[in-house]
N, CA, C and O atoms as a DFTB+ gen file, in Angstrom:
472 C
 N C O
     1  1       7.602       7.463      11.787
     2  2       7.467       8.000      13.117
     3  2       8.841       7.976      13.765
     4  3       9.407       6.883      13.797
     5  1       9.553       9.204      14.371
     6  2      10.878       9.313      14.427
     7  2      10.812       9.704      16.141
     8  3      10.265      10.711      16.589
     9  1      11.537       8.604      16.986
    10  2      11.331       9.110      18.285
    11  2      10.987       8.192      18.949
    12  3      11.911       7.794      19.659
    13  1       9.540       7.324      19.135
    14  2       8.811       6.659      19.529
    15  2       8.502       5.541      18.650
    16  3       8.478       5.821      17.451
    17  1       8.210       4.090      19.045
    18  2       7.691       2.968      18.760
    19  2       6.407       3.178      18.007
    20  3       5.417       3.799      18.394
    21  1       6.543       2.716      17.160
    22  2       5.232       2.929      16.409
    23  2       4.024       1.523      16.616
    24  3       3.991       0.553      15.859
    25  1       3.121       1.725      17.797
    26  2       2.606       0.585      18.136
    27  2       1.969      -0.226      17.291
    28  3       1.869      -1.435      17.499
    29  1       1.272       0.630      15.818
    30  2       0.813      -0.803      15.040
    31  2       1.544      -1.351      14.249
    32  3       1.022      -2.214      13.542
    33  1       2.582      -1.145      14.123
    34  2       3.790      -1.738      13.246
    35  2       3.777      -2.959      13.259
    36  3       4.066      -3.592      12.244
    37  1       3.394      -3.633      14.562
    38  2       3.164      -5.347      14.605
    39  2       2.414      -5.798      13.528
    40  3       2.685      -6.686      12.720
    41  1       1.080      -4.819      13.641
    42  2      -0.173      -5.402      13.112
    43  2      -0.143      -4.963      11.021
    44  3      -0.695      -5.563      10.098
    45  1       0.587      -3.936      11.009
    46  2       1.117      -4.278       9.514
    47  2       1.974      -5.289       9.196
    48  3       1.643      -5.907       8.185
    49  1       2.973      -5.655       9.740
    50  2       3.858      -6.864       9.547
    51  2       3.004      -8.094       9.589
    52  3       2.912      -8.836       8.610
    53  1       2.384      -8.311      10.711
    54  2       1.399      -9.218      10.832
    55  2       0.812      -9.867       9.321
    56  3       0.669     -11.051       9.016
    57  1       0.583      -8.842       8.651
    58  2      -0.279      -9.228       7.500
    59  2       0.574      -9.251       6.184
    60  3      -0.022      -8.984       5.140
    61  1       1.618      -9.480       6.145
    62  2       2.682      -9.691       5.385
    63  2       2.024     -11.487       4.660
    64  3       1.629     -12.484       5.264
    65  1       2.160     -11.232       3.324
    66  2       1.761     -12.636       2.503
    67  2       0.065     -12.888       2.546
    68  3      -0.466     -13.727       1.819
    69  1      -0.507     -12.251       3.263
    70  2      -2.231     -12.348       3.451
    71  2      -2.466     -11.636       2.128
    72  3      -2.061     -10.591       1.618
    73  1      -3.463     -12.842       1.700
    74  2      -3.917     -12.638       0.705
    75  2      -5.437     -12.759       0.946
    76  3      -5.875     -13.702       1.605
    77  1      -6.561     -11.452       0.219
    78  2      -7.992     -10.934       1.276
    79  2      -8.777     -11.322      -0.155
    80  3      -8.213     -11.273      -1.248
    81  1     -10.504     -11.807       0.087
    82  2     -11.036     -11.066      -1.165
    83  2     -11.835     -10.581      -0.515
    84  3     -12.295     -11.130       0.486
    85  1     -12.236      -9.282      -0.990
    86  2     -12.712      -8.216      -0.882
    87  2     -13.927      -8.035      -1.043
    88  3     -14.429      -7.263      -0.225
    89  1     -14.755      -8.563      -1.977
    90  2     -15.891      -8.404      -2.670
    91  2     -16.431      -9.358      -2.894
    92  3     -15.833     -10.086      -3.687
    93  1     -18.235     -10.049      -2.187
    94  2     -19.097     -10.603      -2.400
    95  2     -18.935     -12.034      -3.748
    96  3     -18.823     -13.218      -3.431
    97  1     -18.958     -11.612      -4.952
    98  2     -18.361     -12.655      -5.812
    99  2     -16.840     -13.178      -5.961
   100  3     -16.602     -14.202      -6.601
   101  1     -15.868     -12.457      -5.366
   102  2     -14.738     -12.668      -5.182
   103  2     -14.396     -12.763      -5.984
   104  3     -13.959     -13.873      -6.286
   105  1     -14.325     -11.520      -7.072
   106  2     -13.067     -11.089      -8.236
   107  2     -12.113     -10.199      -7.466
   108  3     -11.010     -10.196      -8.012
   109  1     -12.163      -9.486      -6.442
   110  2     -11.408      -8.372      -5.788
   111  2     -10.907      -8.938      -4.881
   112  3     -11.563      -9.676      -4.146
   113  1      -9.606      -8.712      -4.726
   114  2      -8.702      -8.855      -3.763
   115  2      -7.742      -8.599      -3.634
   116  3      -7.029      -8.869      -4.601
   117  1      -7.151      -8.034      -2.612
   118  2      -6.086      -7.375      -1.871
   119  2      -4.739      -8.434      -1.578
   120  3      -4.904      -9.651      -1.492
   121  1      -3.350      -7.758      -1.435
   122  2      -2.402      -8.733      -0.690
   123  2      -1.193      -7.599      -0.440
   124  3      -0.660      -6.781      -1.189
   125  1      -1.027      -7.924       0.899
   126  2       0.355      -7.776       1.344
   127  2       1.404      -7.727       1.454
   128  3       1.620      -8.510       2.380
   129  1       2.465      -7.264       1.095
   130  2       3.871      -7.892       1.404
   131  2       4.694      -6.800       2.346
   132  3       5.158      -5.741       1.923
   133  1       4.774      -7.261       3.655
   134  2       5.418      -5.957       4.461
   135  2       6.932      -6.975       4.795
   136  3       7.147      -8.170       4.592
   137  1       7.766      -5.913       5.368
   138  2       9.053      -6.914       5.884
   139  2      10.083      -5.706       5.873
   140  3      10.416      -4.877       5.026
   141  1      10.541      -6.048       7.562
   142  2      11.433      -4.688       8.243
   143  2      13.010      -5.212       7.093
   144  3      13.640      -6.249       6.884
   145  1      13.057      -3.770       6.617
   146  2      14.569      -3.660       6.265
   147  2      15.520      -2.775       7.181
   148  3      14.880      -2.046       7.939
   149  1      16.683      -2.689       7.268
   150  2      17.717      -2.091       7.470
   151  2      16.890      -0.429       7.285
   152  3      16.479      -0.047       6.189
   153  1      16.780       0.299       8.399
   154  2      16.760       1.725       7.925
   155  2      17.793       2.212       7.349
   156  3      18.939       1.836       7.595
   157  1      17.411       3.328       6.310
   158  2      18.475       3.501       5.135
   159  2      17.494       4.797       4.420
   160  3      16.279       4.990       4.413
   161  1      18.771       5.625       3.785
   162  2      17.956       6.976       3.490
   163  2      16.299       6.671       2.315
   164  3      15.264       7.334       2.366
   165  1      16.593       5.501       1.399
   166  2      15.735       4.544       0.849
   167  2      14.292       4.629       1.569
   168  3      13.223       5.148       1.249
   169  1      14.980       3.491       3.285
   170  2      13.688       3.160       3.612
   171  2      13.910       3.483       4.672
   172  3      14.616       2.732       5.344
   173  1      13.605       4.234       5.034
   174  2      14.006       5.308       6.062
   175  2      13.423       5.293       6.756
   176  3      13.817       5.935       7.730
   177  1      11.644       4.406       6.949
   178  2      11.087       3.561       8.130
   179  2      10.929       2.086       8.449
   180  3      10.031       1.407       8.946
   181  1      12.392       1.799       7.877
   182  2      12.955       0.568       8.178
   183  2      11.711      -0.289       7.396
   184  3      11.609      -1.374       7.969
   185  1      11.096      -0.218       6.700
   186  2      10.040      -1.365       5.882
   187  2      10.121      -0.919       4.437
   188  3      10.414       0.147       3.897
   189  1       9.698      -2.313       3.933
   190  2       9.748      -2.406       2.394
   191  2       7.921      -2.672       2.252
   192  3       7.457      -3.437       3.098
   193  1       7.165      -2.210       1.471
   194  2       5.983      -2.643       1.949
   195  2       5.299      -2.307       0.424
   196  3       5.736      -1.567      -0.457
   197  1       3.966      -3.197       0.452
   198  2       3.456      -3.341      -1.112
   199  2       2.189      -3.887      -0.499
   200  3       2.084      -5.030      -0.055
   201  1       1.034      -2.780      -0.514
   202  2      -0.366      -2.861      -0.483
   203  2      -0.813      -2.542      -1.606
   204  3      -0.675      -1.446      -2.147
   205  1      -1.532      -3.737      -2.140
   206  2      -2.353      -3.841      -3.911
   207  2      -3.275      -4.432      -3.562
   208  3      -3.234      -5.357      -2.751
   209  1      -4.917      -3.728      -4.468
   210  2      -5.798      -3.895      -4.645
   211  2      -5.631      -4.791      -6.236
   212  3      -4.773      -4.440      -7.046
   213  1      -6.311      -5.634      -6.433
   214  2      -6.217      -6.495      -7.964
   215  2      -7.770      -6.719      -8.048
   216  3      -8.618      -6.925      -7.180
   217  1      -7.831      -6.591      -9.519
   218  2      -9.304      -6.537      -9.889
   219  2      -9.311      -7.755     -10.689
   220  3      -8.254      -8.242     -11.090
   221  1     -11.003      -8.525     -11.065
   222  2     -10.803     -10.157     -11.502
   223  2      -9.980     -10.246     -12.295
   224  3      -9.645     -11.419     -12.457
   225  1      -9.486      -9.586     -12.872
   226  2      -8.003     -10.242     -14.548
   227  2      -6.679     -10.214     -13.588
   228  3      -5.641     -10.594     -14.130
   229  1      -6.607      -9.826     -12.295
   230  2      -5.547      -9.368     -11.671
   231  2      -4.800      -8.125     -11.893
   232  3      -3.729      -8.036     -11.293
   233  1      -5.293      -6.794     -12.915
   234  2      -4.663      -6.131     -12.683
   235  2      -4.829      -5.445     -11.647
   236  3      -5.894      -5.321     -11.043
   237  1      -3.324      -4.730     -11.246
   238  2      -3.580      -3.734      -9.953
   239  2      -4.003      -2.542     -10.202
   240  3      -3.614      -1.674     -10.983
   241  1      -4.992      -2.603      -9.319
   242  2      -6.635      -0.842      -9.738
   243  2      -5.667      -0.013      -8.475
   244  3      -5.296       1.100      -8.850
   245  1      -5.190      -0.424      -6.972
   246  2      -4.297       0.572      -5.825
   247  2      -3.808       0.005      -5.891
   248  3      -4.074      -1.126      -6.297
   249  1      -2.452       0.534      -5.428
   250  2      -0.982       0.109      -4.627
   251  2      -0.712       1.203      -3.746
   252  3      -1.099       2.355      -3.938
   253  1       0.180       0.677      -2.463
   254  2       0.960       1.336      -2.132
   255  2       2.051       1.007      -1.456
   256  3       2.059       0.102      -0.621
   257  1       3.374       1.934      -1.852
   258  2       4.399       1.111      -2.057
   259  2       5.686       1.921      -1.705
   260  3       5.733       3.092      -1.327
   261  1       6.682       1.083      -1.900
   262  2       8.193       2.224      -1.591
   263  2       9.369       1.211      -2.127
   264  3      10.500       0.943      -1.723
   265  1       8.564       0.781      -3.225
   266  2       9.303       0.278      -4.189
   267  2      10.321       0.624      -5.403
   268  3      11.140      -0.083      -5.991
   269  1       9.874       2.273      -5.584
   270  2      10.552       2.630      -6.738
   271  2      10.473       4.239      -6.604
   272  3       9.477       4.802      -6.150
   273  1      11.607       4.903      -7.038
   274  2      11.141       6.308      -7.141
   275  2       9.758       6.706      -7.716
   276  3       9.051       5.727      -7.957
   277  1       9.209       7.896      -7.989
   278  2       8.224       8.544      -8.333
   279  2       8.739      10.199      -8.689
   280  3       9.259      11.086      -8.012
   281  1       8.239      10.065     -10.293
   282  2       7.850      10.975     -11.152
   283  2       8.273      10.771     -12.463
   284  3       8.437       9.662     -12.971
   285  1       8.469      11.970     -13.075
   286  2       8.565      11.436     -14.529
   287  2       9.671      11.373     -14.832
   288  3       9.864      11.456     -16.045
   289  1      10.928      11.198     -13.924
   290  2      12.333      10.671     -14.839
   291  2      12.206       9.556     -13.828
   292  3      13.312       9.304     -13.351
   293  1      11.656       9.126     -13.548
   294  2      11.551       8.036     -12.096
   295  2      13.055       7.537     -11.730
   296  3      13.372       6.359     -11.890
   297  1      13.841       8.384     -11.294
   298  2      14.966       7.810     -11.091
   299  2      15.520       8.527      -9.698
   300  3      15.352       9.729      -9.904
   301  1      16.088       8.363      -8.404
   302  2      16.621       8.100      -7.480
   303  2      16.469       7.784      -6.852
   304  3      16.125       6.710      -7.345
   305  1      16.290       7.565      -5.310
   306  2      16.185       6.819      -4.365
   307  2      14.230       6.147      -4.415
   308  3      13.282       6.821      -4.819
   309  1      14.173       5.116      -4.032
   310  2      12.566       4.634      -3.927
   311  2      12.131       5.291      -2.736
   312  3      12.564       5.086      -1.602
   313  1      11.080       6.245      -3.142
   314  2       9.940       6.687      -2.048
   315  2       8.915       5.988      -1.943
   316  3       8.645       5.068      -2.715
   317  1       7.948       6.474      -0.600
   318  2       6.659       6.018      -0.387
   319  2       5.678       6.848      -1.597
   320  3       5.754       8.066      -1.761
   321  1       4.877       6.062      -2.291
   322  2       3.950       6.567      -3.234
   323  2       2.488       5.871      -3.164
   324  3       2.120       5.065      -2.309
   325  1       1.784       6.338      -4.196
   326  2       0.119       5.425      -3.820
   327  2       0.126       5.183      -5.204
   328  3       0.419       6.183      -5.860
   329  1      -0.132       4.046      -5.927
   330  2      -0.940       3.774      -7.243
   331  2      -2.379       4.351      -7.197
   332  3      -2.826       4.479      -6.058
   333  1      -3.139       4.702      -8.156
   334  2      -4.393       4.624      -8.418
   335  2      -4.920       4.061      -9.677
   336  3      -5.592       4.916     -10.253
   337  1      -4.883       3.249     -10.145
   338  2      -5.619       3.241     -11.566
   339  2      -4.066       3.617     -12.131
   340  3      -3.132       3.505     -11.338
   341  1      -3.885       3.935     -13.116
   342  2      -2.648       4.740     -13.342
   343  2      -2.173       5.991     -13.319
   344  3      -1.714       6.583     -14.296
   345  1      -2.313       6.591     -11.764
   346  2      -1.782       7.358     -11.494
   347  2      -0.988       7.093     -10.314
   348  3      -1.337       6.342      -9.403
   349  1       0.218       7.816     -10.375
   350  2       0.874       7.384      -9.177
   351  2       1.385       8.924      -8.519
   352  3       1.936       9.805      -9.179
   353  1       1.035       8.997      -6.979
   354  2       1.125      10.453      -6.478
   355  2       2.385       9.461      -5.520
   356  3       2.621       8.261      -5.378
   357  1       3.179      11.224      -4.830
   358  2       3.792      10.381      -3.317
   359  2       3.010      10.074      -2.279
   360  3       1.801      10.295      -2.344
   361  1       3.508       9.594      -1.320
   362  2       2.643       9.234      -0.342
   363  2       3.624       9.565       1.073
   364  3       4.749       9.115       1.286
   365  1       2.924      10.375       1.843
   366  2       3.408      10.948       2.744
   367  2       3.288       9.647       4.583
   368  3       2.524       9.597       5.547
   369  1       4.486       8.900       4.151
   370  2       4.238       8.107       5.578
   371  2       4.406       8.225       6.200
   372  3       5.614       8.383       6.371
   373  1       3.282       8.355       7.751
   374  2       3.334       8.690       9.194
   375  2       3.560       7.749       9.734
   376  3       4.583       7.784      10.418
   377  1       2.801       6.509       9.724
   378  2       2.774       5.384      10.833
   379  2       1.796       4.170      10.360
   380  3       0.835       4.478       9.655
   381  1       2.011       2.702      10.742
   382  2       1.637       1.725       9.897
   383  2      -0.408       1.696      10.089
   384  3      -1.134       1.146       9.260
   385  1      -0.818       2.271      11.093
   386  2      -1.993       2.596      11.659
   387  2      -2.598       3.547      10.269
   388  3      -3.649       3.302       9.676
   389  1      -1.573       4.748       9.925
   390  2      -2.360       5.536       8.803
   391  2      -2.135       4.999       7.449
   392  3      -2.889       5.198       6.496
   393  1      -0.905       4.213       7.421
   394  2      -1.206       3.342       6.367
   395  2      -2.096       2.700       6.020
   396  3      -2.612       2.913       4.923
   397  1      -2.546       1.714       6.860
   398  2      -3.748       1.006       6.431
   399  2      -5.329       1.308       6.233
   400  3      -6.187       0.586       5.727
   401  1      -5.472       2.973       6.950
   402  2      -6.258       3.730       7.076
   403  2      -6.376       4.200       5.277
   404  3      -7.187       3.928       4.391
   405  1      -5.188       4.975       5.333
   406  2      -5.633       5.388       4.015
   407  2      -5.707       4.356       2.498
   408  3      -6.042       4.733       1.375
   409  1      -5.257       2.920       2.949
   410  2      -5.139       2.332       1.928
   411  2      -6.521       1.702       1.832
   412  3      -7.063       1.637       0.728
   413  1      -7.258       1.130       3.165
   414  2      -8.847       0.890       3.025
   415  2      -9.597       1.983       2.203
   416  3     -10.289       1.864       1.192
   417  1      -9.353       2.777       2.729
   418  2     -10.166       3.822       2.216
   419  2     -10.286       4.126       1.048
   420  3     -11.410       4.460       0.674
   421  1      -9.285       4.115       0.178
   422  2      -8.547       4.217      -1.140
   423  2      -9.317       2.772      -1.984
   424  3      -9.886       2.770      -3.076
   425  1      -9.172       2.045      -1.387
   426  2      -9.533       0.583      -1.874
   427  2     -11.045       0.425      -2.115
   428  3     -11.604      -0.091      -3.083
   429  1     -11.583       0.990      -1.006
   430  2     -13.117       1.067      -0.831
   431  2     -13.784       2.384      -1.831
   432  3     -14.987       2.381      -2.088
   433  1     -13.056       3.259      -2.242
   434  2     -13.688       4.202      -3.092
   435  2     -13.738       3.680      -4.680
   436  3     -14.602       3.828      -5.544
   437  1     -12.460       3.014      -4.693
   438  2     -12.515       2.177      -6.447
   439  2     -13.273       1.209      -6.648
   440  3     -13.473       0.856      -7.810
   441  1     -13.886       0.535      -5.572
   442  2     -14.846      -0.628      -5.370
   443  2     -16.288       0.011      -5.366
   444  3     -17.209      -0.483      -6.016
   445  1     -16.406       1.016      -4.678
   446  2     -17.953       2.308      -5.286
   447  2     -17.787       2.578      -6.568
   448  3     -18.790       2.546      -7.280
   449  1     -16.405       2.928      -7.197
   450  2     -16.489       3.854      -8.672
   451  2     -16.620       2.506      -9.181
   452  3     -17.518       2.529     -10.023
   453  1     -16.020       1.051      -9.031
   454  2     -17.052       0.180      -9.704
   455  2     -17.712      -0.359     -10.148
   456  3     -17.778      -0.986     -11.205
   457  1     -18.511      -0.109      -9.091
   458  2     -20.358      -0.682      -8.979
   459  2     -19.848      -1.507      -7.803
   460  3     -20.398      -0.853      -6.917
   461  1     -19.186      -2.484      -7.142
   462  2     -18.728      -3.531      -6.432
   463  2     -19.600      -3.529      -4.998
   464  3     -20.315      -4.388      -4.482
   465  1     -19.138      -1.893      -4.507
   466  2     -19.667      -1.853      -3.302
   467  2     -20.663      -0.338      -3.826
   468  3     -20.606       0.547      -4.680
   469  1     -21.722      -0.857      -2.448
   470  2     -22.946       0.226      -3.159
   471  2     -22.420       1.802      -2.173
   472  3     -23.018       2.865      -2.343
């Protein structure tokens, strides 16, 4: 968001190191890692940020992230992208509000394809 304060920005930082479970028997669970960097053509909304879904063995089923380039020579600057399962698309970031929007959402559909959640 270029211009204006992005008001939930608190409330993503906020949850930086929270670690969630997700699901009734508690094999599923989620964790955080947000933390303002230096804006830079990189991270160009001043955050480094890593939302993962982990399933009971711990592998990660979502991510989303701006950890590393994206595509198939995966090489220049790290963009915003989404894991799925193993696919990884970009991810177009507006503001920390639609972040977490689309990452519930994302989280909650692999937990239906499942069985987890009905």
């Amino acid at each position: 968001m270029t211009g204006s304060r992005d008001s939930t920005l608190d409330v993503l930082l906020d949850l930086d190191g929270q670690v969630l479970v997700v699901d009734p028997a508690g094999g599923h669970w989620v964790r955080f890692v947000v933390k303002r960097v230096p804006v830079s053509p990189e991270k160009p909304h001043g955050l480094d940020y890593s939302l993962t879904l982990h399933g009971p063995d711990g592998e990660r089923l979502v991510g989303f992230d701006n950890a590393h380039p994206v595509g198939r020579q995966r090489r220049g600057d790290p963009q915003d992208h989404r894991h799925r399962l193993r696919t990884i698309r970009p991810y177009d970031y507006r503001d920390a509000a639609t972040l977490l929007g689309d990452f519930w959402t994302t989280v909650d559909a692999v937990l239906r394809d499942r069985g987890v959640l009905p």
